[in-house]
mmCIF file of the N, C-alpha and C atoms, coordinates in Angstrom:
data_MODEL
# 
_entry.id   MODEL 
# 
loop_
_atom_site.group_PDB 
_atom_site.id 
_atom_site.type_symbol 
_atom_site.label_atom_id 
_atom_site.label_alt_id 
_atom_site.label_comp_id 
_atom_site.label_asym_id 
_atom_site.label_entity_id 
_atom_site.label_seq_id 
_atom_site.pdbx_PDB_ins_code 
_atom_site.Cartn_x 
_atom_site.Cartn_y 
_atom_site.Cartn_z 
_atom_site.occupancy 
_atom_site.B_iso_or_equiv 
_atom_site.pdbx_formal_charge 
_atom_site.auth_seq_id 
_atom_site.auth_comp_id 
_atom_site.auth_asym_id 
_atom_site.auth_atom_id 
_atom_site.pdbx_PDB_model_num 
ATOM 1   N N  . UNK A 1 1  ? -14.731 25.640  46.016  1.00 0.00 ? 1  UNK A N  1 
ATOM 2   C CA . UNK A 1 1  ? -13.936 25.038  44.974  1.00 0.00 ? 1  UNK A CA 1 
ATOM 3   C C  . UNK A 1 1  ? -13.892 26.006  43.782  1.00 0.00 ? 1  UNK A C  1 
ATOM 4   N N  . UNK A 1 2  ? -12.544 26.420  43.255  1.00 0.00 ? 2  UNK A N  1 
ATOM 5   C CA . UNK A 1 2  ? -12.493 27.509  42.462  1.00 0.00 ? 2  UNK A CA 1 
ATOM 6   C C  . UNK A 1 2  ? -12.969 26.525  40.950  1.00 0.00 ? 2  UNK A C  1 
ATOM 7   N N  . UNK A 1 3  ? -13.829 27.466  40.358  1.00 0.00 ? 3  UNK A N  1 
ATOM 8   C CA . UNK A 1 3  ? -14.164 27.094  38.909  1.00 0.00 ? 3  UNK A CA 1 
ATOM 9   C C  . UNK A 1 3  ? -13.142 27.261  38.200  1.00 0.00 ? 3  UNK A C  1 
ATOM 10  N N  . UNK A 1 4  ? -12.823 26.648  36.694  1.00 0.00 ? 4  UNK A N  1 
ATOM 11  C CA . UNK A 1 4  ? -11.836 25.854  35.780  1.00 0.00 ? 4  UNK A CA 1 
ATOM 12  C C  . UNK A 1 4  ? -12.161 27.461  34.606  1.00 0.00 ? 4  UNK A C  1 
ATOM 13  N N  . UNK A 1 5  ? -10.986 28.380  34.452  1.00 0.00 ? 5  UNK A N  1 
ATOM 14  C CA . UNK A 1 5  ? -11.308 29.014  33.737  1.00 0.00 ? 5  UNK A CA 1 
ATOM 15  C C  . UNK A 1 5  ? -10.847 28.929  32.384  1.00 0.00 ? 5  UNK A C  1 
ATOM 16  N N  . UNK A 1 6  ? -11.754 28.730  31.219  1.00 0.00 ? 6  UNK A N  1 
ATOM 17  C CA . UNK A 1 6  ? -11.786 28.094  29.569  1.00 0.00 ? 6  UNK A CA 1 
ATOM 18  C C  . UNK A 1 6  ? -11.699 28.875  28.469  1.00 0.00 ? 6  UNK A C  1 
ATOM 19  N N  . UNK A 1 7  ? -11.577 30.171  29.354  1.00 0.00 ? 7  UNK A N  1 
ATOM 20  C CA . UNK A 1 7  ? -11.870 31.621  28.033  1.00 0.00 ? 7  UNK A CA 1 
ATOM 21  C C  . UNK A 1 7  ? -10.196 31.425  27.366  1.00 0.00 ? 7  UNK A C  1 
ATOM 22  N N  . UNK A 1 8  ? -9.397  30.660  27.426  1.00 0.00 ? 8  UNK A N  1 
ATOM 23  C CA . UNK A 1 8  ? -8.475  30.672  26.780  1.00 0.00 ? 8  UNK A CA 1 
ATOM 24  C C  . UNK A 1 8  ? -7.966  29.547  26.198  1.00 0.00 ? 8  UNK A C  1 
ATOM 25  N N  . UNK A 1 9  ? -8.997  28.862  25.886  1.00 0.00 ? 9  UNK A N  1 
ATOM 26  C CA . UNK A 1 9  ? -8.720  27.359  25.491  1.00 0.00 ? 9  UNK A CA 1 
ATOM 27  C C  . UNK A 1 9  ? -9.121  27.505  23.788  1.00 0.00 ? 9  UNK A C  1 
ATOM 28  N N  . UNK A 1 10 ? -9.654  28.344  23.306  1.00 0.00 ? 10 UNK A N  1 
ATOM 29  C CA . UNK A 1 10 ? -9.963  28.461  21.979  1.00 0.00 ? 10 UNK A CA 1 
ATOM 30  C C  . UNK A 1 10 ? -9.086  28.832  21.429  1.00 0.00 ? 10 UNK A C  1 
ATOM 31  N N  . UNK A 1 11 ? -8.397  30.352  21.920  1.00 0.00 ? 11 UNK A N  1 
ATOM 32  C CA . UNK A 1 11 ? -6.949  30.375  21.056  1.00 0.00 ? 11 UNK A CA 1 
ATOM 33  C C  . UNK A 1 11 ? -5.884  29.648  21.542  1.00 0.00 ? 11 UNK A C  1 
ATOM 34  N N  . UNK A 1 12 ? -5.737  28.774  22.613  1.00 0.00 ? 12 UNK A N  1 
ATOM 35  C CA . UNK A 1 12 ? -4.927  27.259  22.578  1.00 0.00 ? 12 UNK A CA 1 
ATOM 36  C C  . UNK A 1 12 ? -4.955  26.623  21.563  1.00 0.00 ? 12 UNK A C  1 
ATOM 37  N N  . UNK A 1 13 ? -6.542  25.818  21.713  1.00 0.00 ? 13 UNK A N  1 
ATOM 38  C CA . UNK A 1 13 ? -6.747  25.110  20.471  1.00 0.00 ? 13 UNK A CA 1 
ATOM 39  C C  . UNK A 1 13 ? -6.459  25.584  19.183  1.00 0.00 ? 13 UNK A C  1 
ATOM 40  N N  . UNK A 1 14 ? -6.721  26.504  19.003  1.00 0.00 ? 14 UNK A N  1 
ATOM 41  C CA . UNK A 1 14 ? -6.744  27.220  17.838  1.00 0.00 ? 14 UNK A CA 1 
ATOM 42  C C  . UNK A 1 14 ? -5.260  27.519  17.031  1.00 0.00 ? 14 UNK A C  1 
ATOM 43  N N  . UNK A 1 15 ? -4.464  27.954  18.184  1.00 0.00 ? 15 UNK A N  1 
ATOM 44  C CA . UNK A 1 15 ? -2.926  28.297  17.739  1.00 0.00 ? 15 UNK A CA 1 
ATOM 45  C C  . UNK A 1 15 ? -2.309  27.072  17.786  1.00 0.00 ? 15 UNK A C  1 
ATOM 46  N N  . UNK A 1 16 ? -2.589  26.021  18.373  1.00 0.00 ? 16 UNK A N  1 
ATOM 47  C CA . UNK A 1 16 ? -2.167  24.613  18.271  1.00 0.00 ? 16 UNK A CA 1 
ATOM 48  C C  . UNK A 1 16 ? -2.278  23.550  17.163  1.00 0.00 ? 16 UNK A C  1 
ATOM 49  N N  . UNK A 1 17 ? -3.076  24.252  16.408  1.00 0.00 ? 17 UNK A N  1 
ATOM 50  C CA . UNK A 1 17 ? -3.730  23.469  15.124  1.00 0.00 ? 17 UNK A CA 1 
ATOM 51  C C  . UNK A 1 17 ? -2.782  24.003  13.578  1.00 0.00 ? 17 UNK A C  1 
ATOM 52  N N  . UNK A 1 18 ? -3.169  25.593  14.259  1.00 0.00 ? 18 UNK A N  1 
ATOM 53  C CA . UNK A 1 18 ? -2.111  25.535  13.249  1.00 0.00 ? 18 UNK A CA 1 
ATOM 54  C C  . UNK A 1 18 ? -0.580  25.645  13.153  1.00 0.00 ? 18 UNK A C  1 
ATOM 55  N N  . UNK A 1 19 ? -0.119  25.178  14.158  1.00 0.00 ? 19 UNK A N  1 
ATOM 56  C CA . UNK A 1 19 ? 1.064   25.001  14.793  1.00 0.00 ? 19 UNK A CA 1 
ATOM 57  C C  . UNK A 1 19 ? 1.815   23.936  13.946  1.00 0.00 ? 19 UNK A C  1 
ATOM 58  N N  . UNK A 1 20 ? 0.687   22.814  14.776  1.00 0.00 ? 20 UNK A N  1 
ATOM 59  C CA . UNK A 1 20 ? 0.920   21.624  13.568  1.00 0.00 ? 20 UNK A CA 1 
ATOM 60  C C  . UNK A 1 20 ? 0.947   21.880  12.472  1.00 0.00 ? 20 UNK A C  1 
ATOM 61  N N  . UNK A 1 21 ? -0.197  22.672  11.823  1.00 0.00 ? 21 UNK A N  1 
ATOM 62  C CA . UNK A 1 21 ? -0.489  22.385  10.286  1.00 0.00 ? 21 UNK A CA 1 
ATOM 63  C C  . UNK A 1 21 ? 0.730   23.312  9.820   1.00 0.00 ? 21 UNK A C  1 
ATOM 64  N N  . UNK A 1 22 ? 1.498   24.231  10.099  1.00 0.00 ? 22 UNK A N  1 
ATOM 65  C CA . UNK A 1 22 ? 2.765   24.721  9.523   1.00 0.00 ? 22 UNK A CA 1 
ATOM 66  C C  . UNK A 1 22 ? 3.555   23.477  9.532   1.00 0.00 ? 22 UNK A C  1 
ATOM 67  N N  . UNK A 1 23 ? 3.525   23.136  10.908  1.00 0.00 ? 23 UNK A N  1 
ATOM 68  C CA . UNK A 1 23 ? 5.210   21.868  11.086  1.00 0.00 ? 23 UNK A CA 1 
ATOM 69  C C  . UNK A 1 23 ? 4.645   21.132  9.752   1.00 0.00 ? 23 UNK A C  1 
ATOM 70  N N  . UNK A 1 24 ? 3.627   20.653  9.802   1.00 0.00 ? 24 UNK A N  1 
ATOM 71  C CA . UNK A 1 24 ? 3.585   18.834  8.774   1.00 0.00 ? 24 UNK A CA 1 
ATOM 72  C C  . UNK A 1 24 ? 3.532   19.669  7.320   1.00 0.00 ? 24 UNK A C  1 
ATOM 73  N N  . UNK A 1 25 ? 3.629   20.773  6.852   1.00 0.00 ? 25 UNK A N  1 
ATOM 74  C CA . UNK A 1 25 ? 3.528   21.541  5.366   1.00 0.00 ? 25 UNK A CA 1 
ATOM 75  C C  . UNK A 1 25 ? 5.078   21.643  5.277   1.00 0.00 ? 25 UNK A C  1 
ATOM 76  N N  . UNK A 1 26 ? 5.970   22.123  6.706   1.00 0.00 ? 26 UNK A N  1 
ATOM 77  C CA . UNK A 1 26 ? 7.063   22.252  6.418   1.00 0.00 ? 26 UNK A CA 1 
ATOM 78  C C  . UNK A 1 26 ? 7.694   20.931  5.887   1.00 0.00 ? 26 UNK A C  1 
ATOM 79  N N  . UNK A 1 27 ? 7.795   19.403  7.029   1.00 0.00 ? 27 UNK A N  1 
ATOM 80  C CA . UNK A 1 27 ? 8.163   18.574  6.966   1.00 0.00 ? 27 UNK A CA 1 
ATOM 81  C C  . UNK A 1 27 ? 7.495   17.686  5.445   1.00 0.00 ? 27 UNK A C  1 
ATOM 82  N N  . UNK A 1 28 ? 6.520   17.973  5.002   1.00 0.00 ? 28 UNK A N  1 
ATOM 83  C CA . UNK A 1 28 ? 5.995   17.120  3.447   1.00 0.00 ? 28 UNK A CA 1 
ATOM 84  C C  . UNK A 1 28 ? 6.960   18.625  2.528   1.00 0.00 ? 28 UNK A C  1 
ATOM 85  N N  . UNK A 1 29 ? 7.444   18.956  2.512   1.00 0.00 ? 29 UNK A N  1 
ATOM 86  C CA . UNK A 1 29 ? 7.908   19.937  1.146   1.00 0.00 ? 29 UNK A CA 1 
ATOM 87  C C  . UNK A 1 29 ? 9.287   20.036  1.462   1.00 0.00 ? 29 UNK A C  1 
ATOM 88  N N  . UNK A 1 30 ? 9.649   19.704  2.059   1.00 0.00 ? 30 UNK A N  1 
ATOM 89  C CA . UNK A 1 30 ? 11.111  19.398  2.663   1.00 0.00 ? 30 UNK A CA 1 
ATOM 90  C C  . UNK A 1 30 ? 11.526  17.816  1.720   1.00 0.00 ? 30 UNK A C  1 
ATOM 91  N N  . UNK A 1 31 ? 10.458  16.909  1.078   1.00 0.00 ? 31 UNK A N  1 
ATOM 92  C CA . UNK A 1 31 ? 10.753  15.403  0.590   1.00 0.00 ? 31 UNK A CA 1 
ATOM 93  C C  . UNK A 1 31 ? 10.877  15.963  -0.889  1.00 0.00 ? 31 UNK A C  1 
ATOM 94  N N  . UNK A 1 32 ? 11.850  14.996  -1.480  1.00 0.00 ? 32 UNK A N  1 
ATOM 95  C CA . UNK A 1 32 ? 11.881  15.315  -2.632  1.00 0.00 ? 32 UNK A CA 1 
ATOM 96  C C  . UNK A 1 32 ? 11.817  14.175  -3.567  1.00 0.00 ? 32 UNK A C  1 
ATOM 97  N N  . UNK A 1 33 ? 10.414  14.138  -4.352  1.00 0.00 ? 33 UNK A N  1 
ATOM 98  C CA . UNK A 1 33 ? 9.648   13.249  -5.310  1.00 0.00 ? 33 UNK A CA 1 
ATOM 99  C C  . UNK A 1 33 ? 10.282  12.979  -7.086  1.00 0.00 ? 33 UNK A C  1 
ATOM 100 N N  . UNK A 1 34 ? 10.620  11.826  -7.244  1.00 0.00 ? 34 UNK A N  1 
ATOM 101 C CA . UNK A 1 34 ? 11.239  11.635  -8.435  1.00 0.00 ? 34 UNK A CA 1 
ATOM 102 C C  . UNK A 1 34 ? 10.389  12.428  -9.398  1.00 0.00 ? 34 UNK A C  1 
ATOM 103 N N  . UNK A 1 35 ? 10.812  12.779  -10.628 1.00 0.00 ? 35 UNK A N  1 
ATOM 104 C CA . UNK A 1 35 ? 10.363  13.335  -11.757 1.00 0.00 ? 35 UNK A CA 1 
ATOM 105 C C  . UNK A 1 35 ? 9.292   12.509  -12.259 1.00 0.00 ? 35 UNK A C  1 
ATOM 106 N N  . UNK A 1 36 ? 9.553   11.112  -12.828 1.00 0.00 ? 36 UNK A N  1 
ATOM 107 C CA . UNK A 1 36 ? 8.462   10.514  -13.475 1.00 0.00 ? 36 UNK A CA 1 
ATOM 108 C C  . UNK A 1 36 ? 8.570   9.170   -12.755 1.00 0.00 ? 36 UNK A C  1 
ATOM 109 N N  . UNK A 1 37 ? 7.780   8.496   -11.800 1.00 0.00 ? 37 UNK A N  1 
ATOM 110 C CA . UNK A 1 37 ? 7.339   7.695   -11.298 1.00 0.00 ? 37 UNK A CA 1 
ATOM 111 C C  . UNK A 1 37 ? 7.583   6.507   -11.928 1.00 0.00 ? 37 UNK A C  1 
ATOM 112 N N  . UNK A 1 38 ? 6.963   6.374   -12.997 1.00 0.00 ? 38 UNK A N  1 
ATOM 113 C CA . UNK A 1 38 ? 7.282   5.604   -14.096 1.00 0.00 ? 38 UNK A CA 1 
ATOM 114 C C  . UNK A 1 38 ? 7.968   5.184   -14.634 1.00 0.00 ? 38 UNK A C  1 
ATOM 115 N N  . UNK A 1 39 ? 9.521   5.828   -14.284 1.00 0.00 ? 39 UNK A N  1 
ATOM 116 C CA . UNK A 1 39 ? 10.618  5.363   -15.372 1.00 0.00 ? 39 UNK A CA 1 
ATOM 117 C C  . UNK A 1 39 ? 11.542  4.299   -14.316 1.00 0.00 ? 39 UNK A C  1 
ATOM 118 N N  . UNK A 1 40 ? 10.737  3.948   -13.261 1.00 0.00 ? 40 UNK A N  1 
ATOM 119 C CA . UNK A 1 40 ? 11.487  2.855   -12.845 1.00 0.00 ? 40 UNK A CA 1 
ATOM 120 C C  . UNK A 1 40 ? 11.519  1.304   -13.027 1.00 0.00 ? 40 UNK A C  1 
ATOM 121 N N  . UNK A 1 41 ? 11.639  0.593   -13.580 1.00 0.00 ? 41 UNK A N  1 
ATOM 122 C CA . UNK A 1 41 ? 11.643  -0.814  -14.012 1.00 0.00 ? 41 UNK A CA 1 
ATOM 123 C C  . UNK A 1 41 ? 11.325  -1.658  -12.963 1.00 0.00 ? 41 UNK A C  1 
ATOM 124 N N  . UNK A 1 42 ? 10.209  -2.367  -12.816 1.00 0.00 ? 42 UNK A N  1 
ATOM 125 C CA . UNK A 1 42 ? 10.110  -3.272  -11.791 1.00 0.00 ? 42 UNK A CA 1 
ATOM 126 C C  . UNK A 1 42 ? 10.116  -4.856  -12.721 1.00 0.00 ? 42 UNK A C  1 
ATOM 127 N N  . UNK A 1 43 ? 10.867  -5.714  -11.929 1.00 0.00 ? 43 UNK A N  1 
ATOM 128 C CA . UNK A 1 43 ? 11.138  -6.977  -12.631 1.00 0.00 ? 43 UNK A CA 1 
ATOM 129 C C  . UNK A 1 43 ? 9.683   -7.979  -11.737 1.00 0.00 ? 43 UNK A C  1 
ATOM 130 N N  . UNK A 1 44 ? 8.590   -8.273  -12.989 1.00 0.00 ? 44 UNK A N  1 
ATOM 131 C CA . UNK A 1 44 ? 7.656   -9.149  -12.174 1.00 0.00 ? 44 UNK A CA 1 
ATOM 132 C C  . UNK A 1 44 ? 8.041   -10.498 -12.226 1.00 0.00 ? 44 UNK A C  1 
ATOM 133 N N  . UNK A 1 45 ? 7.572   -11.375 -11.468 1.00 0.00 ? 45 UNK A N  1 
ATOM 134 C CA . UNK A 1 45 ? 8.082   -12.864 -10.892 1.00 0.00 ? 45 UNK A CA 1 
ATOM 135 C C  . UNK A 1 45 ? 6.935   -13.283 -11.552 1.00 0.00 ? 45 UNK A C  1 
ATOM 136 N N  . UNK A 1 46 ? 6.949   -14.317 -12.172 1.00 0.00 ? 46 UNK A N  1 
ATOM 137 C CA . UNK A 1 46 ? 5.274   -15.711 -12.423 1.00 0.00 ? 46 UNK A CA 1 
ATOM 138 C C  . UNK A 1 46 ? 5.712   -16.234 -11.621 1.00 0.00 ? 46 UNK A C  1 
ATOM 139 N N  . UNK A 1 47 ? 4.711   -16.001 -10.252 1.00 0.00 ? 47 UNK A N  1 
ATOM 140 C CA . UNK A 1 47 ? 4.407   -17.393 -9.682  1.00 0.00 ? 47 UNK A CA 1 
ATOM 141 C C  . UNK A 1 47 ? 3.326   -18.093 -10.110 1.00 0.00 ? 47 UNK A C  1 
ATOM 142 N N  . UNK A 1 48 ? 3.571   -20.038 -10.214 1.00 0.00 ? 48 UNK A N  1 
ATOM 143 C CA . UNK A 1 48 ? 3.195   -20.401 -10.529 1.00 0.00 ? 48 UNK A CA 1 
ATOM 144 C C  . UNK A 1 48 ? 2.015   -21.200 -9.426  1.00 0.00 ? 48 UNK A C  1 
ATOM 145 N N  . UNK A 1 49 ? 0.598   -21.154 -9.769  1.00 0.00 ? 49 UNK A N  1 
ATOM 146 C CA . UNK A 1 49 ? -0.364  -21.641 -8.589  1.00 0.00 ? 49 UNK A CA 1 
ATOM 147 C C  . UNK A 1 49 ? -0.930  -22.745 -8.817  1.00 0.00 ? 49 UNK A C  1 
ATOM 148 N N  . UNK A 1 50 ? -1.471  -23.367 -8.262  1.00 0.00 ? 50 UNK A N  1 
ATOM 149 C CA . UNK A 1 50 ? -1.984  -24.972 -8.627  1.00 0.00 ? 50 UNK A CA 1 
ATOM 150 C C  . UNK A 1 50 ? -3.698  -24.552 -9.553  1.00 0.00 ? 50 UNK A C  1 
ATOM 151 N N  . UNK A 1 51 ? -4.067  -23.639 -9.428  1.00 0.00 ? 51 UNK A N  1 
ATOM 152 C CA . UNK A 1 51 ? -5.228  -23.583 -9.887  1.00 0.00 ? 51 UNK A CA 1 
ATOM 153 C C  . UNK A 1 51 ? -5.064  -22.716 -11.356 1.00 0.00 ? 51 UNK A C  1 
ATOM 154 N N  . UNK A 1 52 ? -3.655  -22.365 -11.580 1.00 0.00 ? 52 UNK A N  1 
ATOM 155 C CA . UNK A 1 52 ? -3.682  -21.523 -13.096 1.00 0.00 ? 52 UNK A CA 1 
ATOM 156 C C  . UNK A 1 52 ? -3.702  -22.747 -13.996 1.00 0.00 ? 52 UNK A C  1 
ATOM 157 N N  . UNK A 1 53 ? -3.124  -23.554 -13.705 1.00 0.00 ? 53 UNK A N  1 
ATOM 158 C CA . UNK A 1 53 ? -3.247  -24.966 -14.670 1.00 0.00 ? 53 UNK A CA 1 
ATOM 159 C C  . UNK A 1 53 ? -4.740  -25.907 -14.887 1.00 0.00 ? 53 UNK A C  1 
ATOM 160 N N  . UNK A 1 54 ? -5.753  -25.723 -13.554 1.00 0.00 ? 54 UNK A N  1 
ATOM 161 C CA . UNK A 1 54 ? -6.457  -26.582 -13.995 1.00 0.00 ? 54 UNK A CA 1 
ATOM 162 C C  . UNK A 1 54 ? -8.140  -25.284 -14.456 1.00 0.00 ? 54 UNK A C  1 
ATOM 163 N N  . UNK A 1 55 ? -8.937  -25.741 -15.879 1.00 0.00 ? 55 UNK A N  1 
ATOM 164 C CA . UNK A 1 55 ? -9.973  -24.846 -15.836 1.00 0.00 ? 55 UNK A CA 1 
ATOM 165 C C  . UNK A 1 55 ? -11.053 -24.836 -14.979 1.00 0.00 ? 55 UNK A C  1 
ATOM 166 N N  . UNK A 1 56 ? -11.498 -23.818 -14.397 1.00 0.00 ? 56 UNK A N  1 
ATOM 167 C CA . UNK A 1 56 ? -12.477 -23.987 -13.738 1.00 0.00 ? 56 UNK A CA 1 
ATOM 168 C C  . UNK A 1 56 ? -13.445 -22.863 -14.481 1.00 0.00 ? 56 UNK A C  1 
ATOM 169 N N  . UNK A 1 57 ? -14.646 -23.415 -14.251 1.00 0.00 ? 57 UNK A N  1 
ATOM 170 C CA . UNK A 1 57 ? -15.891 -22.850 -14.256 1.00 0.00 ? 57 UNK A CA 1 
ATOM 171 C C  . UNK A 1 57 ? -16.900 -22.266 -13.650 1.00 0.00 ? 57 UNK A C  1 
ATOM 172 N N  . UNK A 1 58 ? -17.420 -20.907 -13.011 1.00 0.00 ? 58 UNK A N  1 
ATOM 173 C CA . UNK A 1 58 ? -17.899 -20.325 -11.818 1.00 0.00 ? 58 UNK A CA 1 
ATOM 174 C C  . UNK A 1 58 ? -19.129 -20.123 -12.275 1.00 0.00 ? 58 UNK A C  1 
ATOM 175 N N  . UNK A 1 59 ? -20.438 -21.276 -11.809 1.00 0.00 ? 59 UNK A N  1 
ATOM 176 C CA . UNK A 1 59 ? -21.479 -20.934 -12.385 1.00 0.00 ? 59 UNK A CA 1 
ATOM 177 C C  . UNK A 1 59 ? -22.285 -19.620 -11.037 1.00 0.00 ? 59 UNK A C  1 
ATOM 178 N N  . UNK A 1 60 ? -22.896 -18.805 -11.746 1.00 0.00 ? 60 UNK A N  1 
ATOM 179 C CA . UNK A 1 60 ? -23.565 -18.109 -10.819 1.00 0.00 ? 60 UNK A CA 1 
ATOM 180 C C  . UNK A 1 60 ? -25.053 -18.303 -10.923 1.00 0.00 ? 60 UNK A C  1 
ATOM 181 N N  . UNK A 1 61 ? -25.521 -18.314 -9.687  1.00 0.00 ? 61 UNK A N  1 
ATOM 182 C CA . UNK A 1 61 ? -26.864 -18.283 -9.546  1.00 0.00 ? 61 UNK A CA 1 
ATOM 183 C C  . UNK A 1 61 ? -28.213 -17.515 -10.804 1.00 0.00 ? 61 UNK A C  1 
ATOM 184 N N  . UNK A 1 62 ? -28.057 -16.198 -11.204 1.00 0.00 ? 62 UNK A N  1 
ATOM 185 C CA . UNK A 1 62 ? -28.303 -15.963 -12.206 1.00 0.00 ? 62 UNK A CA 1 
ATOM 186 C C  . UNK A 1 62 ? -28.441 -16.257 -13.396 1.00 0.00 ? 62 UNK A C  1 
ATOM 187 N N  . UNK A 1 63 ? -27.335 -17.021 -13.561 1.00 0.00 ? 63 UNK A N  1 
ATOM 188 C CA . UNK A 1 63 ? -26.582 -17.051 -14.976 1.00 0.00 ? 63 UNK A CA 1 
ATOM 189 C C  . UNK A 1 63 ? -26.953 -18.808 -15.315 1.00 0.00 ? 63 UNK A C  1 
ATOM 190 N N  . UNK A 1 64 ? -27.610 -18.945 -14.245 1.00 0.00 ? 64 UNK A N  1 
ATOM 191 C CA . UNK A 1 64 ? -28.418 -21.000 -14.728 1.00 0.00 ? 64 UNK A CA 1 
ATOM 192 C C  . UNK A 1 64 ? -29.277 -20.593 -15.865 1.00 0.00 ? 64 UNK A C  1 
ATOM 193 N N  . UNK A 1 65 ? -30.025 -21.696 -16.479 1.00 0.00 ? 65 UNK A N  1 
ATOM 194 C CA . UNK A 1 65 ? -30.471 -21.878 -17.413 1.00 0.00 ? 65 UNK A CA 1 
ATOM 195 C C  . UNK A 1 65 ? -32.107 -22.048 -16.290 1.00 0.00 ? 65 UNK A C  1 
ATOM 196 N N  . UNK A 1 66 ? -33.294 -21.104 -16.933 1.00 0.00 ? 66 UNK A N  1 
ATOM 197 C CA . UNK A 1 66 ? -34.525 -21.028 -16.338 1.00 0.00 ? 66 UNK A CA 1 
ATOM 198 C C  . UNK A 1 66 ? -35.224 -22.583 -16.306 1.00 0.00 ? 66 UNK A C  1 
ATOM 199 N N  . UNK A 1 67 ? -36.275 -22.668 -15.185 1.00 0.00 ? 67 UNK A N  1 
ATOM 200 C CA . UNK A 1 67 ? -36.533 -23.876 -15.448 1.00 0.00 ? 67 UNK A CA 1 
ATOM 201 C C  . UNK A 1 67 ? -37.939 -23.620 -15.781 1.00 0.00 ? 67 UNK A C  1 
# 
């Protein structure tokens, strides 16, 4: 049974990596990113929830009074 010869699997791997890593540098710089992020207006909604109306109080374990 002929043995599996591997002496060329490093510069496979190797030229394959950065194969990719050119393509995905080409394909991200190819997008083109607004100037200021910021200057877009988003309109927020109040939704209204059943629990913004009533107060509640969250006692924590800590925060009791010592006995």
């Amino acid at each position: 049974m002929p043995q599996l010869d591997t002496s060329t699997w490093f510069i496979t791997i190797t030229s394959m990596i950065m194969t990719l890593f050119i393509l995905f540098q080409l394909k991200i710089s190819n997008y083109s990113y607004p100037a200021s992020p910021e200057s877009t207006e988003l309109k927020t909604q109040k939704h209204n929830t059943p629990w913004e109306m009533k107060w509640t109080k969250i006692y924590l374990p800590l925060s009791l009074p010592l006995r």
